[in-house]
Residue, then its C-alpha position, 0 to 999 in steps of 0.5 A: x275506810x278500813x280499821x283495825x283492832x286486836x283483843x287479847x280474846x277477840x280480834x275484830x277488823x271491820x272494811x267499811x265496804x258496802x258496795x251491793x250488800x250481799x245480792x245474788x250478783x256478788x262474788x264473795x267477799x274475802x275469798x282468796x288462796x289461804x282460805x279455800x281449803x277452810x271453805x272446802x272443809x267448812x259447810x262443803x258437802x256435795x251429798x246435802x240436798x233440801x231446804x231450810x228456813x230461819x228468820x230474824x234479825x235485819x241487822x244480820x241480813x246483809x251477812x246471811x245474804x252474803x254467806x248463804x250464797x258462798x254456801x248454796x254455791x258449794x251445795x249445788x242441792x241446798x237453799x235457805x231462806x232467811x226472812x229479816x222480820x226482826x230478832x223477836x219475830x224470829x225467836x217467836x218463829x223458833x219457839x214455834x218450830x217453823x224455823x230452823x234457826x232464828x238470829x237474834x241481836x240479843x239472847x233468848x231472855x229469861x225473863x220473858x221465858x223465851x229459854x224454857x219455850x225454846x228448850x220445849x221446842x227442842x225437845x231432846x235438847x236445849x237451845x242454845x245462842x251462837x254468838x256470829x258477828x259483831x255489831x257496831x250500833x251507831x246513833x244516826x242523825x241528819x241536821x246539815x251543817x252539824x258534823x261531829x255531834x256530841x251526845x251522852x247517854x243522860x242526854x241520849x235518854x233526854x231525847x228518846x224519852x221525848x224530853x228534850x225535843x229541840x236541836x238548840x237544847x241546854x243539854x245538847x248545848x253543854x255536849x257541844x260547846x262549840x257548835x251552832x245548833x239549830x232550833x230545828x224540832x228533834x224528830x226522834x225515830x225507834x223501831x216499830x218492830x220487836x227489835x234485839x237493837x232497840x233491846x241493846x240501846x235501851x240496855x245502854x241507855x238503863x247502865x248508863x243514864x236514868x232512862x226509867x224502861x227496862x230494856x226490850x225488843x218492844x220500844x216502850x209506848x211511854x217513850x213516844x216518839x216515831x216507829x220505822x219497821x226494819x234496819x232499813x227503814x230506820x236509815x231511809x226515815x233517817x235520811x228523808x227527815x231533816x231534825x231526824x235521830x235515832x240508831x242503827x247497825x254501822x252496816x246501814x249507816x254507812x250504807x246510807x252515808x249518815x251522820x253519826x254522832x260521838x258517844x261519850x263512854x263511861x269515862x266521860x270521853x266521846x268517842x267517834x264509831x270505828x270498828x277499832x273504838x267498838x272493839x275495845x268495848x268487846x274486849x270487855x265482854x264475857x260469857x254468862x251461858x254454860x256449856x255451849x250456851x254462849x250467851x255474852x255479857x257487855x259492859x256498856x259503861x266500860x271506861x276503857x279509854x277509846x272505847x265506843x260503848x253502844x254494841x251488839x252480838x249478833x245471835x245464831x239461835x238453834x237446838x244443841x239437839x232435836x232439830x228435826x232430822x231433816x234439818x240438822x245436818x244442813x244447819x250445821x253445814x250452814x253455821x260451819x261455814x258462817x263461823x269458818x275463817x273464809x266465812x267470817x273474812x266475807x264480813x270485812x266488806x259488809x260493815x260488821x265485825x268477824x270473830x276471831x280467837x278464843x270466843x270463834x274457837x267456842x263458837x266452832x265447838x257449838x256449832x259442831x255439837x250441833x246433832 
């Protein structure tokens, strides 16, 4: 299936093609004619040699996969090596300096102090988030003979709260008034890991409905319910559980051909999970870093009409300055390649969603002061 949507700052296509994800056997995704001067020009530079080690973000790792090879296929002395150990795993590597990027599906968050640690890890510099691909994050779920579930974020917050614990519930019912809805017991899974896409739900579950956490990587303890380690794990526990929920990028649900439920917006509207849908929710976004620090701003209670509201931004996070010599010219050789237009077209067949307009141009410009 293949989608489209137009933004007047961002345009986002998403082809749901995921088809062997970015193994080492694939040819690259999108390549053809009118872009090989741009992959020419971007991160193609047959004097680099030497590796490179990042770490971060599962929900990211189908596209790092997918780049890093178009990439080492045109530096014949490069490698990277990216560890999906999860956004916070991966800012804490960062922050630590054993990395030289980490990819985060939330930014470096000031309340945590995570943007002054990285700025000392920097040390001639600030860090600074490069945002590279939009996520779509679906709510997956497995009850047969239930297609097209209905959810709101108050009944959301219900279910991963452990409030509501059966299929057959009032407050499932009245999102589903046509439905037969089984009384199977609601097995309601999370991420066990430090995750930025738990930090981006439980963000649209705190503006949206009364869920009493404040948003984080860490899944609230208080908050119960069953833990699986990774993106991946997510889709496999959904998958073999039958009463199973829980959230995850489109990427994998529909690598693992999962139900997904409609989400009502803040218009009240339930509104099906399509590259389309989610970009209108884009639209609205704005950037609340400086410079280029370009931290994003999401409005999950968005109300535009056709808009999915639960999304992600997947982060590039790395020092503007201060990288150590050896690994400044090829992570910028690598994040010039990613934000280039035969990078971000390699997106279309991996689920996710490419940059594009005036928010791709300030990325460029990012990566490009990187020194």
């Amino acid at each position: 299936m293949k989608y489209a949507g137009r933004l007047a700052a961002v345009a986002v296509v998403g082809a749901l093609s995921l088809a062997a994800c970015g193994t080492d056997n694939n040819t690259p995704g999108g390549a053809n004619a009118s872009n090989t001067a741009s992959a020419t020009a971007a991160g193609n530079d047959s004097g680099l040699s030497g590796s490179i080690n990042a770490a971060g973000s599962s929900a990211q790792a189908n596209a790092i996969d997918q780049w890093k090879q178009t990439w080492q296929s045109q530096n014949s002395g490069v490698s990277l090596n990216y560890q999906p150990s999860g956004s916070g795993a991966g800012v804490q590597a960062f922050i630590q300096g054993t990395v030289a990027f980490a990819g985060s599906d939330s930014a470096l968050k000031d309340d945590k102090g995570e943007p002054a640690a990285a700025d000392a890890r920097c040390k001639t510099g600030k860090a600074i988030n490069i945002p590279m691909v939009t996520g779509p994050v679906a709510v997956v779920y497995n009850l047969p003979g239930v297609d097209g579930l209905q959810l709101s974020p108050k009944t959301l917050t219900g279910i991963f709260n452990s409030q509501i614990t059966k299929w057959d519930d009032a407050a499932i019912k009245a999102d589903n008034p046509s439905a037969k809805l089984p009384s199977t017991p609601i097995q309601a899974f999370h991420r066990a890991d430090e995750s930025g896409t738990s930090d981006n739900f439980t963000k649209f579950l705190k503006e949206t409905a009364e869920w009493p956490y404040e948003p984080a990587k860490a899944w609230p303890a208080e908050a119960k319910g069953q833990g699986a380690k990774g993106s991946d794990g997510i889709a496999s526990s959904i998958k073999d559980t039958e009463g199973a929920i829980s959230y995850v990028e489109l990427s994998y649900a529909e690598n693992s051909q999962l139900q997904k439920a409609k989400v009502a917006n803040g218009a009240g509207e339930f509104v099906e999970l399509t590259p389309e849908s989610a970009a209108k929710t884009v639209e609205t976004a704005e950037i609340k870093g400086t410079g280029n620090d370009l931290k994003l701003g999401i409005d999950y209670a968005t109300k535009t009409p056709g808009a999915y509201p639960i999304v992600l931004v997947t982060y590039e996070i790395t020092c503007e300055k201060g990288l150590p010599a050896d690994q400044v010219k090829l992570v910028k050789s690598f994040l010039t390649y990613t934000a280039s237009d035969a990078g971000q077209s390699e997106l279309k067949t991996l689920g996710y969603a490419p940059l594009s307009g005036a928010l791709l141009t300030k990325v460029r410009a990012a990566v490009d002061a990187i020194s």
